[in-house]
Z-matrix of the N, CA and C atoms (Angstrom, degrees):
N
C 1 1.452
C 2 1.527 1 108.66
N 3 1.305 2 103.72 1 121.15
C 4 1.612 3 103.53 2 178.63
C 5 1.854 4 101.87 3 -70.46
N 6 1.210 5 120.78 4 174.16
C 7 1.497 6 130.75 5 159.55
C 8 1.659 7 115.43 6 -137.99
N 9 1.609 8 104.82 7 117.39
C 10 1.465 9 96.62 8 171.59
C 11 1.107 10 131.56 9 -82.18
N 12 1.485 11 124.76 10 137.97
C 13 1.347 12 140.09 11 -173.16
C 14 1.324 13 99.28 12 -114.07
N 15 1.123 14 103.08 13 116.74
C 16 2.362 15 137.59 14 169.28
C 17 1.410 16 76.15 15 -91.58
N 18 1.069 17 162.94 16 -54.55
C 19 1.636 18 127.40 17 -148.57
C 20 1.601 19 143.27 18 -100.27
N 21 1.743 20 77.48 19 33.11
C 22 1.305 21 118.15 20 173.67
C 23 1.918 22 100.69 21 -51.38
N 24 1.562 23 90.48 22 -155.45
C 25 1.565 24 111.62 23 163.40
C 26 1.354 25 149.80 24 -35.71
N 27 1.724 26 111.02 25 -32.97
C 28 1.489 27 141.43 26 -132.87
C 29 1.382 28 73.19 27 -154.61
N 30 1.676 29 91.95 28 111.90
C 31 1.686 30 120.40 29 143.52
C 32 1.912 31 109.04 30 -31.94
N 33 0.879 32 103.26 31 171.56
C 34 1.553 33 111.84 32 175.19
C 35 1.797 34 116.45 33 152.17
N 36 0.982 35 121.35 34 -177.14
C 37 1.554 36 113.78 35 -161.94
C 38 1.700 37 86.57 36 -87.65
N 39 0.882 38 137.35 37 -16.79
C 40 1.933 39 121.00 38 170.90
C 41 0.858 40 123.66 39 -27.17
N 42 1.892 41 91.50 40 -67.81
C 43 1.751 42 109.10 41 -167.85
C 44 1.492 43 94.65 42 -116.82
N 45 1.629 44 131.65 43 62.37
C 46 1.390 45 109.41 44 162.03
C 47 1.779 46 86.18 45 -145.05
N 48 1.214 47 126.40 46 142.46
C 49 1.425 48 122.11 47 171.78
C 50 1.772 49 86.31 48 -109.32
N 51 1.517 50 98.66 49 158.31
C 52 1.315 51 121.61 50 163.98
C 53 1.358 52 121.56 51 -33.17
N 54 1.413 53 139.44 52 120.38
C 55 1.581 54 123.25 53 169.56
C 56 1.756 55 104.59 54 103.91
N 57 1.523 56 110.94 55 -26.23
C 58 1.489 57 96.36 56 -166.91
C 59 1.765 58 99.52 57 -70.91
N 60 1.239 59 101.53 58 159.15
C 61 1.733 60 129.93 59 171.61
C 62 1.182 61 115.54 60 -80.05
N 63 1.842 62 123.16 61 100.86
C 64 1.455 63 96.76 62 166.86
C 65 1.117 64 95.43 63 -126.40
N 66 1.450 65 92.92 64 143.33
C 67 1.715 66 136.92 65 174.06
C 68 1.529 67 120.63 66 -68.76
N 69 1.238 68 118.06 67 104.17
C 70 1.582 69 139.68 68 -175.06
C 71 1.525 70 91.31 69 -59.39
N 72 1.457 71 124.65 70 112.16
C 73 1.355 72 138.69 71 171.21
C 74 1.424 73 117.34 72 -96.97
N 75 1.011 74 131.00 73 8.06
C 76 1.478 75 142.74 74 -165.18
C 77 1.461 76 138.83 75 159.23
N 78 1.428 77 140.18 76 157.82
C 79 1.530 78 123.21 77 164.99
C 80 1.032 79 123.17 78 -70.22
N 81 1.531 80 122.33 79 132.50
C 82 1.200 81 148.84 80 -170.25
C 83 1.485 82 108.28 81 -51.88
N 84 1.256 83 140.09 82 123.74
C 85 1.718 84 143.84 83 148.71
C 86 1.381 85 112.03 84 -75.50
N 87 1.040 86 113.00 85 159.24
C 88 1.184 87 138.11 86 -173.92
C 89 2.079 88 119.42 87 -115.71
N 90 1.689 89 108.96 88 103.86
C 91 1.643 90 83.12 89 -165.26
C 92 1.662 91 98.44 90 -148.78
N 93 1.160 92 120.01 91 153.26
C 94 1.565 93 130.69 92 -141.85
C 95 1.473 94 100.69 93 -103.48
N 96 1.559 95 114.92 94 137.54
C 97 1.054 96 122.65 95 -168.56
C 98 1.613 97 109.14 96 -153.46
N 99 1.474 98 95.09 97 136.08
C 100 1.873 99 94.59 98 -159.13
C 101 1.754 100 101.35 99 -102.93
N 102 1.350 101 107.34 100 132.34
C 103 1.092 102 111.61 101 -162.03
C 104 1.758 103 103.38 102 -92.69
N 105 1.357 104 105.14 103 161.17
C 106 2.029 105 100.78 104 -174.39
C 107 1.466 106 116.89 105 -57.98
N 108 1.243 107 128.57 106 -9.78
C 109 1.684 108 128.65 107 140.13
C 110 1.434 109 134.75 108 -47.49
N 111 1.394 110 102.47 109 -19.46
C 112 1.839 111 134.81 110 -172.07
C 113 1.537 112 96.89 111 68.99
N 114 1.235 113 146.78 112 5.78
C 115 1.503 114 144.74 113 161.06
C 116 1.655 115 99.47 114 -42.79
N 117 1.217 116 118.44 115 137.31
C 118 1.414 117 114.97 116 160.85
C 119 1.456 118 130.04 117 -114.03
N 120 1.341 119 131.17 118 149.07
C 121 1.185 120 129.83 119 -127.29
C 122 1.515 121 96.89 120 -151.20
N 123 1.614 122 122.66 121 110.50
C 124 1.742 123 107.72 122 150.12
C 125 1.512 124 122.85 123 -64.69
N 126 1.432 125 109.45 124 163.13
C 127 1.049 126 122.80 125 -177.33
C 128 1.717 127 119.49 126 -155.53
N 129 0.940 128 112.99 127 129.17
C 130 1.638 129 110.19 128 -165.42
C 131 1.734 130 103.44 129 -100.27
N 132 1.123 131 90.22 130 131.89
C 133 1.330 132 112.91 131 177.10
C 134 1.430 133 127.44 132 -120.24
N 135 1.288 134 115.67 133 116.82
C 136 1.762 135 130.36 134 -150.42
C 137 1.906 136 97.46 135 -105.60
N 138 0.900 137 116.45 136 107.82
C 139 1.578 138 120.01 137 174.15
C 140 1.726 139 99.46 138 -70.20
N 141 1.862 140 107.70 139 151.28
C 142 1.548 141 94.85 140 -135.37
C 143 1.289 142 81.49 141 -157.34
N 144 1.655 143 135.77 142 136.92
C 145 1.154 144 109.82 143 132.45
C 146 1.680 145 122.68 144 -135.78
N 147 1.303 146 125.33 145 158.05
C 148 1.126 147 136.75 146 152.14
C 149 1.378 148 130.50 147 -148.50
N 150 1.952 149 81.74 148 169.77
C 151 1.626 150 105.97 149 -130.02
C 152 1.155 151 122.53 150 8.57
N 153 1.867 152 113.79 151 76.32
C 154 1.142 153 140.94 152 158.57
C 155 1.495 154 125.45 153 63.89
N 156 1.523 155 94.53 154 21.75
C 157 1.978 156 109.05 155 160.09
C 158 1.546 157 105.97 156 -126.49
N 159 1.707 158 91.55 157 126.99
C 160 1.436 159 101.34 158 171.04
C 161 1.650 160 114.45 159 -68.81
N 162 1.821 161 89.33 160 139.09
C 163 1.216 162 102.06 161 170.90
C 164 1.624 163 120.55 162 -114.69
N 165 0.856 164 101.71 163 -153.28
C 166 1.877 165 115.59 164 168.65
C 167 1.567 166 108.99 165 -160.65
N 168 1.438 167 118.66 166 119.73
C 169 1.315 168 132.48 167 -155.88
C 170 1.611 169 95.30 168 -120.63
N 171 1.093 170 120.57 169 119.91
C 172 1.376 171 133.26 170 171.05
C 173 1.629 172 112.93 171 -123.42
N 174 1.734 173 94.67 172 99.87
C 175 2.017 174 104.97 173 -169.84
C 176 1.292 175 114.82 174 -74.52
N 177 1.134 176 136.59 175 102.23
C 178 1.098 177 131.57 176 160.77
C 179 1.565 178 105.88 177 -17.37
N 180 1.590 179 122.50 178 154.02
C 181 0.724 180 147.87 179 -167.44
C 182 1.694 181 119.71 180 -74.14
N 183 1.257 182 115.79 181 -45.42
C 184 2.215 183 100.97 182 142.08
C 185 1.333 184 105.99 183 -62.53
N 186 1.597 185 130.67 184 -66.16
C 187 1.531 186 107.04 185 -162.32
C 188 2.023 187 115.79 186 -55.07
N 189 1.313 188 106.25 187 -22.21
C 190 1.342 189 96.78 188 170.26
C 191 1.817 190 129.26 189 -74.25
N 192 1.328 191 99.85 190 -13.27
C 193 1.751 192 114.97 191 176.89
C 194 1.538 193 87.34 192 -74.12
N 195 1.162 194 118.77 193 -57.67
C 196 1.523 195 116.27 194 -165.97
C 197 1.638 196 107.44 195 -54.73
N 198 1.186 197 113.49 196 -50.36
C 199 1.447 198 106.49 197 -165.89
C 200 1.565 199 108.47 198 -60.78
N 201 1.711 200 116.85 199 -36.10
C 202 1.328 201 118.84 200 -179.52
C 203 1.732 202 99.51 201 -72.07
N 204 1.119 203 133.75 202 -15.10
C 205 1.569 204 134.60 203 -162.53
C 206 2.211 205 83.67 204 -81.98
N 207 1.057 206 117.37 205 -33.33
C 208 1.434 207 121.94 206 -138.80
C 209 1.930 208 92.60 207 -101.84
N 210 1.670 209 92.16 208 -63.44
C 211 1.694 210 107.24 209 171.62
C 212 1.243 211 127.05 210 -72.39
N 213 1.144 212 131.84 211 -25.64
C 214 1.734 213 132.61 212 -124.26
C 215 1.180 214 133.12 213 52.87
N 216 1.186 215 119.36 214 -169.04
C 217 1.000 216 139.19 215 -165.68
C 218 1.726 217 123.48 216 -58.41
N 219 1.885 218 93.65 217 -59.74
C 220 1.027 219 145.07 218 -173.54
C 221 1.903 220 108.42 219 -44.58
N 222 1.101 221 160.21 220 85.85
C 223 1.374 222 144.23 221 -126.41
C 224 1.622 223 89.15 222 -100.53
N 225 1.657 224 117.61 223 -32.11
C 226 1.697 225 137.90 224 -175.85
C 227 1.734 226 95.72 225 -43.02
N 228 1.129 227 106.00 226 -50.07
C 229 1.521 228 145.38 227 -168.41
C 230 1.648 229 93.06 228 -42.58
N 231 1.206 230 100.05 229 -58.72
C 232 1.920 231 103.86 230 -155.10
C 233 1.262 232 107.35 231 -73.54
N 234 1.286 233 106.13 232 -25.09
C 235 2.079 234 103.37 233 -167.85
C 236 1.588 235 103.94 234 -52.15
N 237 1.066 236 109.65 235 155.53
C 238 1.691 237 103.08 236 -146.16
C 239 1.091 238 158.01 237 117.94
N 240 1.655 239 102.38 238 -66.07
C 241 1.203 240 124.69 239 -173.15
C 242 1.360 241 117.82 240 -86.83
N 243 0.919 242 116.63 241 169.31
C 244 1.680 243 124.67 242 177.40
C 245 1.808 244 118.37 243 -119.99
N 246 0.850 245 92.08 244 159.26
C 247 1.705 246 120.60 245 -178.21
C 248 1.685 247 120.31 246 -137.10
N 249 1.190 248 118.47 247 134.37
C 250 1.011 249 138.97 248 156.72
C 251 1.469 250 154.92 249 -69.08
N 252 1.267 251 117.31 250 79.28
C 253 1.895 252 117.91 251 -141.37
C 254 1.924 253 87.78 252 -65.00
């Protein structure tokens, strides 16, 4: 029996409780991922950390309007900044 492990790389509700702060560690890339339809799909991915393990945060598509509503555009822009799980 295999077992999946979420507490890999990629933020996700595993390893994030409600309220924690994560800290924008860099500009965001951009990288393609084929969904179980085989359609393929970008997806932006924000290097991340909290309480002091890097992550990789990939916003769904409202939470990513928000972050540009909050940051801009600019992804150079965000390293820095913080977010709110």
């Amino acid at each position: 029996m295999v077992e999946a492990d979420f507490s890999g790389d990629f933020e996700n509700e595993e390893n994030t409780s409600e309220g924690d702060i994560l800290v924008i560690t860099a500009e965001a890339t951009y990288s393609e991922i084929t969904k179980r339809d085989g359609n393929v799909k970008q997806v932006l991915n924000v290097p991340i950390e909290n309480n002091g393990v890097k992550k990789t945060y990939t916003p769904s598509r409202d939470a990513g309007k928000a972050i540009v509503r909050a940051f801009g555009k600019n992804t150079k822009d965000w390293t820095g900044k913080k977010l709110q799980a």
